[in-house]
C-alpha positions in Angstrom: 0.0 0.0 0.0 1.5 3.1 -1.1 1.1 6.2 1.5 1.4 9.6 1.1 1.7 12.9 3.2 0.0 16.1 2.7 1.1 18.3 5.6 0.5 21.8 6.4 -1.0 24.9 8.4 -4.7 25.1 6.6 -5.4 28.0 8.1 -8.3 27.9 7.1 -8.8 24.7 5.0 -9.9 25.7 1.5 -11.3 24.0 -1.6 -7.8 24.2 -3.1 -6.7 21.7 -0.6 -9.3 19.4 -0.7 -9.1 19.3 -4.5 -5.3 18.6 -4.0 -6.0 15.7 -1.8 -8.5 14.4 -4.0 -6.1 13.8 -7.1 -3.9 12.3 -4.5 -6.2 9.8 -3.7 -5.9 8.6 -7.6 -2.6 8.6 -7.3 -1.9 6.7 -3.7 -3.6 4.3 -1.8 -4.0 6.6 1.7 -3.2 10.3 2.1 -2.6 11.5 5.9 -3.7 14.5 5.9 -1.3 16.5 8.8 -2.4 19.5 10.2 0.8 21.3 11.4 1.2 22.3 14.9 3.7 25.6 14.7 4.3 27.4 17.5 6.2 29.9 15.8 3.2 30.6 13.9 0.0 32.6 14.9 -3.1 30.9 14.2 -6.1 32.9 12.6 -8.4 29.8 13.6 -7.9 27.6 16.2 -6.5 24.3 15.1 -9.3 21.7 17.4 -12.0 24.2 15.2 -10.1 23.5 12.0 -9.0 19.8 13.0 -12.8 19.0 13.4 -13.9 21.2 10.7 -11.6 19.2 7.8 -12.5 15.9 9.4 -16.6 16.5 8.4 -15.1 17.5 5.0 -13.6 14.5 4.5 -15.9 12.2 5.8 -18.6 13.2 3.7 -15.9 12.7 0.3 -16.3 9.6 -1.9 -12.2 8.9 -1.3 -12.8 9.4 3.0 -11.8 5.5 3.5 -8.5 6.3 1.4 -7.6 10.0 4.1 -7.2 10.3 7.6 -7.0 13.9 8.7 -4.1 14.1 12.0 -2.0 16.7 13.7 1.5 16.7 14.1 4.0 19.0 15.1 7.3 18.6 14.3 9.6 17.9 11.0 7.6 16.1 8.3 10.0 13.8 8.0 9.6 12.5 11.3 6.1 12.0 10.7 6.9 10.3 7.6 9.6 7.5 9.3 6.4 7.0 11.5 3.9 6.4 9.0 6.4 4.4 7.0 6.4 6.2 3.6 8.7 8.5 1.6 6.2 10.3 -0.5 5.6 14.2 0.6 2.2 15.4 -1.5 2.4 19.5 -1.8 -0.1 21.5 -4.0 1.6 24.2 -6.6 -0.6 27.6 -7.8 2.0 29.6 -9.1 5.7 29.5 -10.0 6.2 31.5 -6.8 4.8 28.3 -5.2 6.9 26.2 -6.8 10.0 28.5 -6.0 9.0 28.2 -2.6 8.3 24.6 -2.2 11.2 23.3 -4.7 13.8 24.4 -1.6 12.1 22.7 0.6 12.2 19.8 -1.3 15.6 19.9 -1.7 15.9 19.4 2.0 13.4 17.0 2.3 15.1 14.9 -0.6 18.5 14.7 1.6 16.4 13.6 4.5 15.4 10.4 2.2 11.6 12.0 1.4 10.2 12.6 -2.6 7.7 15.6 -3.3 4.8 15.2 -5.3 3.9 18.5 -6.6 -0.2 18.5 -7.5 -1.1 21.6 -9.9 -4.0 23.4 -8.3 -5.4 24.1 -11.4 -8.2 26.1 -12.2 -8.2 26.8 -8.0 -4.5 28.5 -8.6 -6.1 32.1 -7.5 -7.3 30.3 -4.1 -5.2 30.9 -0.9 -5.6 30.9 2.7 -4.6 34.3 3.3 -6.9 35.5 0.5 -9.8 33.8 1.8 -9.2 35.3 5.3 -8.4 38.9 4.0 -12.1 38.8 2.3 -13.7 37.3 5.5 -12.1 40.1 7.5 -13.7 42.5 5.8 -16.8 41.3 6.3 -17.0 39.3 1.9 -18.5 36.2 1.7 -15.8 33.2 1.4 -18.4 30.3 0.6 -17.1 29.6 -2.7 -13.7 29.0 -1.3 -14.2 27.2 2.1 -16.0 23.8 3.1 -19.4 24.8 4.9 -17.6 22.7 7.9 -14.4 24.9 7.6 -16.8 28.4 6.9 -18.3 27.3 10.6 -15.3 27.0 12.1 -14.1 30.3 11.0 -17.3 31.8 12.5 -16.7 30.0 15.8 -13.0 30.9 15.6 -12.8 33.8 18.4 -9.2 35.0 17.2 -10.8 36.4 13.8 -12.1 40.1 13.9 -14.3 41.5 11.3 -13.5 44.8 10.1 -16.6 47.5 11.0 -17.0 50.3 9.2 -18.6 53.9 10.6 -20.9 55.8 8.9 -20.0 59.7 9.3 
């Protein structure tokens, strides 16, 4: 059984993720999903919210006996050894992604790991941080985010929408 690992923040989950897992489910036999504990990093929703919220998503996929959805802090590789596979699954938008996550790679590679880069496609203009910029200012990010995930953002109390004043 081949095994793969798609690791990262999702913060929030979008539908660019969830398509990226979904071609990887064509390509391996089970994707762990690893939601990235950083404590370097400041969360915009908190990760139990968003750990819950991606777990509904998935279980209500065609490919959810194929996923399982875990958190992890730590180096990827690590988690990897753990899990027994080589195989890193990262989704590309841009060229600027692929910049970004070729490096990585690179370091990943010397650690004995291989990166399976998974266009995003038509979803290439999707990003976390652009789904959370129009949700701070008040837009509606349904087309972007997994109802599960778009409830999770609402019950996130860390997120602060942007009021405006009428003079």
């Amino acid at each position: 059984m081949t095994t793969a690992i798609y690791a990262g923040s999702f913060d929030p989950f979008t539908i660019g993720h969830l398509s990226v897992i979904r071609e990887a489910t064509n390509i391996f036999d089970k994707t762990i999903v690893a939601l990235a504990e950083n404590s370097f990093k400041n969360r915009r929703i908190d990760s139990s919210l968003m750990f819950n919220a991606m777990n509904q998503v998935i279980k209500g996929c065609r490919f959810d006996n194929q996923v399982i959805v875990r958190r992890f802090q730590g180096l990827i590789a690590d988690l990897a050894i753990e899990e027994g596979t080589a195989y890193l699954i990262r989704g590309i938008r841009n060229g600027m992604d692929y910049e970004y996550e070729e490096s990585i790679a690179k370091v990943n590679e010397s650690l004995g790991l291989k990166t399976i880069y998974i266009r995003a496609g038509y979803l290439s203009h999707v990003s976390s941080s652009m789904v959370m910029e129009l949700y701070k200012y008040g837009r509606d990010i349904s087309a972007y985010v997994p109802l599960p995930v778009l409830q999770a953002i609402k019950d996130s109390n860390s997120i602060k929408l942007r009021t405006f004043q009428v003079l």
